[in-house]
C-alpha positions in Angstrom: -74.3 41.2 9.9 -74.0 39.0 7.2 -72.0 41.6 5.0 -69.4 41.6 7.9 -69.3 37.7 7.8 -68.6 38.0 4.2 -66.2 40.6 4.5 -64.6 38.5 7.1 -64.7 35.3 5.0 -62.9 37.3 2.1 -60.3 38.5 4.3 -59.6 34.7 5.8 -59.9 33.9 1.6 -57.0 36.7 0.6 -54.6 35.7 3.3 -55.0 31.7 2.7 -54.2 32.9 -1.0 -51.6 35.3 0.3 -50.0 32.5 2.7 -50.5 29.9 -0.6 -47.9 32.5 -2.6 -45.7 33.0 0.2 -45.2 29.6 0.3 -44.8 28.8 -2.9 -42.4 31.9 -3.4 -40.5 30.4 0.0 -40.5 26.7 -1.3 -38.8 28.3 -5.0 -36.5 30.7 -3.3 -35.4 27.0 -1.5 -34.8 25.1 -4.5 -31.4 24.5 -5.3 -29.1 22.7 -7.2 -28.9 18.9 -6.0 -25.7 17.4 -6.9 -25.0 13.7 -5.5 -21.7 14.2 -4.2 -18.8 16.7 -3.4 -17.1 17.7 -6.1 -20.2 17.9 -8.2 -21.0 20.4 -6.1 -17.9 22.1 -6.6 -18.7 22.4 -10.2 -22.0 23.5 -9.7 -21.2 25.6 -6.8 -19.0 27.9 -9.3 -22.2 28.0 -12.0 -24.8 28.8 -9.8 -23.0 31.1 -7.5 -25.3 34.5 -6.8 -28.3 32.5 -8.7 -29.2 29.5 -6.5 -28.0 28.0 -4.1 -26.2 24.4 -4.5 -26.9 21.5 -1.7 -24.8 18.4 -1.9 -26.5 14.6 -1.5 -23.6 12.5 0.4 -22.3 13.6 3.3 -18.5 14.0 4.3 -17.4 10.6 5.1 -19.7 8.7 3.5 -18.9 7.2 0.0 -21.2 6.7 -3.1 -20.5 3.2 -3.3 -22.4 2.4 -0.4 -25.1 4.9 0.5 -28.4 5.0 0.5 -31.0 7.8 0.3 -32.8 9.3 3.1 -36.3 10.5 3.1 -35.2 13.8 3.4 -32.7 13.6 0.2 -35.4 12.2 -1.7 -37.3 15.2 -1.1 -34.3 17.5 -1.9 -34.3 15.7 -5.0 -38.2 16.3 -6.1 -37.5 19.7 -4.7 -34.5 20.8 -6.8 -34.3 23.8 -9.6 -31.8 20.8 -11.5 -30.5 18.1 -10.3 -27.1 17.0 -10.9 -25.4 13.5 -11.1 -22.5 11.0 -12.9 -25.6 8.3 -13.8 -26.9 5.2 -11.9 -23.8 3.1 -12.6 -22.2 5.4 -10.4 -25.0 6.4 -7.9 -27.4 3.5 -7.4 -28.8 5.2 -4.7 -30.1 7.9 -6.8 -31.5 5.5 -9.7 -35.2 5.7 -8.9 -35.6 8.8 -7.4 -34.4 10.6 -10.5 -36.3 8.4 -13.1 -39.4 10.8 -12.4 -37.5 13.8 -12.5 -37.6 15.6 -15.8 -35.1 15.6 -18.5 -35.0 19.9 -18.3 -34.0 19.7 -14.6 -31.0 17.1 -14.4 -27.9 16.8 -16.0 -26.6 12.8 -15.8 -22.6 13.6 -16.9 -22.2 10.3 -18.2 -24.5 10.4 -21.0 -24.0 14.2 -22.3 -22.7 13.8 -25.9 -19.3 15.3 -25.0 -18.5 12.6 -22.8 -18.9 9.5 -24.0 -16.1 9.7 -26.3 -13.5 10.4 -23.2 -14.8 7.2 -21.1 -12.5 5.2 -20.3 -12.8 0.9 -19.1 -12.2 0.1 -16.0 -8.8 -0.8 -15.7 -7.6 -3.5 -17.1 -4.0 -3.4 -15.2 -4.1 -6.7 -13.3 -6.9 -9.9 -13.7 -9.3 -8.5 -11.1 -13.0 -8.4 -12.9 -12.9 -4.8 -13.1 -16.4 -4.2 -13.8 -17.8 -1.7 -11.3 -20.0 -3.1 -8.8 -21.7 -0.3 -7.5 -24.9 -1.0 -8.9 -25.7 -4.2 -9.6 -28.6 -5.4 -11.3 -29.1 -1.8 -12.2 -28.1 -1.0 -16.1 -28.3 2.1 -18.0 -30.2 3.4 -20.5 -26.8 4.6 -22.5 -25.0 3.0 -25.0 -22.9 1.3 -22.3 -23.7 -1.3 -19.6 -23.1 -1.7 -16.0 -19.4 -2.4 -15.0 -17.7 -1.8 -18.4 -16.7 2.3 -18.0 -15.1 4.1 -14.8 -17.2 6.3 -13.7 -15.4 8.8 -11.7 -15.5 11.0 -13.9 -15.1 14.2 -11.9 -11.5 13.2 -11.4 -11.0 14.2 -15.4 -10.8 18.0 -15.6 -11.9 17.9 -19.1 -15.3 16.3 -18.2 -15.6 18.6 -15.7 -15.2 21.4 -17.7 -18.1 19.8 -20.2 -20.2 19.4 -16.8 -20.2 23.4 -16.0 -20.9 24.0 -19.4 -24.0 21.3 -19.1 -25.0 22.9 -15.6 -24.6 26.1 -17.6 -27.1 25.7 -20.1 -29.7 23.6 -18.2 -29.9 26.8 -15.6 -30.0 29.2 -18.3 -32.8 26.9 -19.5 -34.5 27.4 -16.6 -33.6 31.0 -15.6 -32.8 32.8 -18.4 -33.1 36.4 -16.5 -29.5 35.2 -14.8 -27.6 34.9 -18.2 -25.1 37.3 -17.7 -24.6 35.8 -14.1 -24.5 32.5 -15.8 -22.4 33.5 -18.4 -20.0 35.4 -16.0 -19.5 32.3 -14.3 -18.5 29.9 -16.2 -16.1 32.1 -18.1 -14.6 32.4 -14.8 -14.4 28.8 -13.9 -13.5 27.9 -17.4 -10.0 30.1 -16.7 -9.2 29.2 -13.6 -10.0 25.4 -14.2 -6.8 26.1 -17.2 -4.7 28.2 -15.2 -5.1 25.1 -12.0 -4.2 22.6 -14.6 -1.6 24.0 -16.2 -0.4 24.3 -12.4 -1.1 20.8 -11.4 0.6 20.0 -14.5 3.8 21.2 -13.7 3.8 20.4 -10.3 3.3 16.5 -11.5 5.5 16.6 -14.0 8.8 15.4 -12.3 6.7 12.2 -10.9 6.2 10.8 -14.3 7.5 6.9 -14.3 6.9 7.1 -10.2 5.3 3.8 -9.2 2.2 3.7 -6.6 -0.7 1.5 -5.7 -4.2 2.9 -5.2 -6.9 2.0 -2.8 -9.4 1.1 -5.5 -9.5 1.7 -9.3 -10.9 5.6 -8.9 -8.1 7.4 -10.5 -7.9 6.8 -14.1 -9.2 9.8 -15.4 -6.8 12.1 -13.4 -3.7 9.6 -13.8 -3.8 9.7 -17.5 -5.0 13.3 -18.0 -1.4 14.2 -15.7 0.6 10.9 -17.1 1.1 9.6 -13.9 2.3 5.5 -13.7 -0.3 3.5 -11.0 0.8 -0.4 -10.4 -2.6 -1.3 -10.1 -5.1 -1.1 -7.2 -6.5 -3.0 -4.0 -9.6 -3.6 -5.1 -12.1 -2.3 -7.5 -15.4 -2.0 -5.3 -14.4 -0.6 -1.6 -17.0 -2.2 -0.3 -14.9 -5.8 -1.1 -11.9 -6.1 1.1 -8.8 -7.6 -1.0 -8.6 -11.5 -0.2 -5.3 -12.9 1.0 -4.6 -14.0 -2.7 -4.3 -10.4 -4.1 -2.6 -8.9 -0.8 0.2 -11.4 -1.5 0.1 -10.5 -5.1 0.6 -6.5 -3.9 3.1 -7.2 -1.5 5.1 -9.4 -4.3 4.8 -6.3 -6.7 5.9 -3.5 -4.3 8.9 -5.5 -3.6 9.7 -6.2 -7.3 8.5 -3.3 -9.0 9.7 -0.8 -6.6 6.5 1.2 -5.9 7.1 4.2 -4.4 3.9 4.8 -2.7 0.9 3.0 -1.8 -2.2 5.7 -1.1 -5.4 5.1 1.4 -8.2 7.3 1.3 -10.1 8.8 4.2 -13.6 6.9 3.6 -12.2 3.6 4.1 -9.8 2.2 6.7 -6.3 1.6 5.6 -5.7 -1.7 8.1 -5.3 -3.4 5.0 -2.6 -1.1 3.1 -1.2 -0.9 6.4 -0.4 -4.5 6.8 1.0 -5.3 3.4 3.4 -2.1 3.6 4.7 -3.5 6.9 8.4 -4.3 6.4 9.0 -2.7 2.8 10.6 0.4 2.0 7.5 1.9 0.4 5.2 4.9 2.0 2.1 5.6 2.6 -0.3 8.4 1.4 -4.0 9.4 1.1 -5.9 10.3 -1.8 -9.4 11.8 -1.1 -11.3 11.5 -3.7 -14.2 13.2 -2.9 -13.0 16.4 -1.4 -13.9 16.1 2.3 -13.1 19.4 4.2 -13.5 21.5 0.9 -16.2 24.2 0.8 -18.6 24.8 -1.8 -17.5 28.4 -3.8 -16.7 29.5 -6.9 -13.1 27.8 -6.4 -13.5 25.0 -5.1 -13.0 22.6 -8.1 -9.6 23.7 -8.6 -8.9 23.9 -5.0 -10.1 20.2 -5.1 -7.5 19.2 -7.7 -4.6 21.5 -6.5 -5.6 19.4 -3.1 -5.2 16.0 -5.1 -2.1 17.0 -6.2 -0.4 17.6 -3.2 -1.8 14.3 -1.9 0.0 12.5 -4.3 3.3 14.6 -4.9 3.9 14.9 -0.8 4.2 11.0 -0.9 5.7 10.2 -4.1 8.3 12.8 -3.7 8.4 11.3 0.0 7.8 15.5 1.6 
């Protein structure tokens, strides 16, 4: 009798332990990627393809200037095989839960070594305070400080190039059986990033000189990589509608400067482009930044700037 209750007891023992390693195995096997937005995720969707599996923070809709985290993405976060973001002057939101996150299993694209020489100020086009007010009272630990740098730095095909190679070599890092899968991938992201810019390129070309406003100072990095000619912007922060002051002073300038365009974007309501273009000769576009209605896949990035593209050219060229 009481060899059967032991017998029993080690059988109850081997499957806790065998129900332990399932889930552990299970919990790994859903690890991912983490990437705070969209076309982060496009980057690291490409990298990690056939390795892991790549989940995105922000939803479609929502913008990173005014998010903040769930429960649930918190745990995605402590969860993640690498986590993946621009840095807190960007993603507030993210700042504490990726303090305690170690340095092996994120990549923060603002402060990799190849970067910080491309960073550009915020734009200092007009006499708005252009500092970036996503995340104040939050500073980094980098060599620069809250509100001097644009941080959209996915917009700059360069830096996103430098991300996948970052994304690259952290997963290696971590699963170095999937080097040639690794390897594979990013020498095919690598071309087709140059044979979609070298695309994008030409098609931009004949806008050069084209004069647009913007929604808010995002674009930078993509305008200056393509050489095209933005009048300035609505506001720097979304969350901060323009006052009457600086709607007068856009309305002034599209008159006098001849903008051709001036460009919305889909996570924030255009009322207010809307009403200054009201009378005036000039059209009106939208510029997602962010890549809502793209998929995650091994081409998405490009797809993402061959979408921007179009965004732009169909109203400058006034398709």
């Amino acid at each position: 009798m009481t060899r059967r209750i032991m017998l029993h007891k080690n059988t109850l023992l081997c499957a806790g332990l065998s129900a332990v390693f399932l889930f552990a195995q299970t919990s790994t096997a859903n690890a991912a990627v983490v990437t705070s937005m969209k076309p982060l995720g496009f980057i690291a969707s490409a990298i990690a393809d056939g390795v892991t599996e790549t989940q995105v923070l922000l939803p479609d809709g929502a913008s990173e200037h005014d998010y903040s985290l769930r429960p649930s993405d918190a745990k995605r976060l402590q969860n993640a095989d690498l986590v993946v973001w621009i840095g807190p002057e960007m993603e507030a939101f993210m700042d504490k839960s990726t303090q305690s996150i170690a340095s092996n299993k994120k990549v923060t694209i603002a402060e990799l070594a190849g970067v910080k020489p491309l960073l550009m100020k915020g734009a200092d086009d007009d006499d708005d305070d252009h500092g970036h007010e996503h995340a104040a009272g939050e500073n980094s630990d980098g060599d620069h400080h809250h509100g001097v740098y644009n941080m959209h730095l996915w917009l700059s095909p360069e830096i996103a190039r430098l991300s996948a190679v970052a994304i690259h070599d952290k997963l290696l890092e971590l699963m170095p059986q999937s080097r040639a899968k690794l390897d594979a991938n990013l020498k095919e992201f690598e071309a087709k990033l140059a044979s979609t810019d070298k695309q994008v390129s030409n098609e931009l070309a004949p806008l050069k000189g084209k004069g647009y406003f913007v929604f808010h100072d995002a674009y930078g990095y993509f305008e200056k990589h393509y050489g095209l000619t933005s009048l300035g912007h609505f506001t720097v922060n979304p969350e901060i509608q323009p006052g009457a002051q600086r709607l007068h002073e856009i309305r002034t300038q599209l008159v006098e400067q001849k903008a051709t365009c001036v460009f919305a974007e889909p996570q924030f309501r255009p009322a207010v482009i809307e009403a200054v273009a009201r009378g005036t000769s000039v059209r009106m576009g939208t510029l997602d930044p962010l890549g809502t209605g793209i998929k995650l896949g091994k081409e998405s990035y490009p797809q993402f700037l061959d979408q921007l593209a179009k965004q732009y050219s169909s109203c400058l060229k006034g398709d």
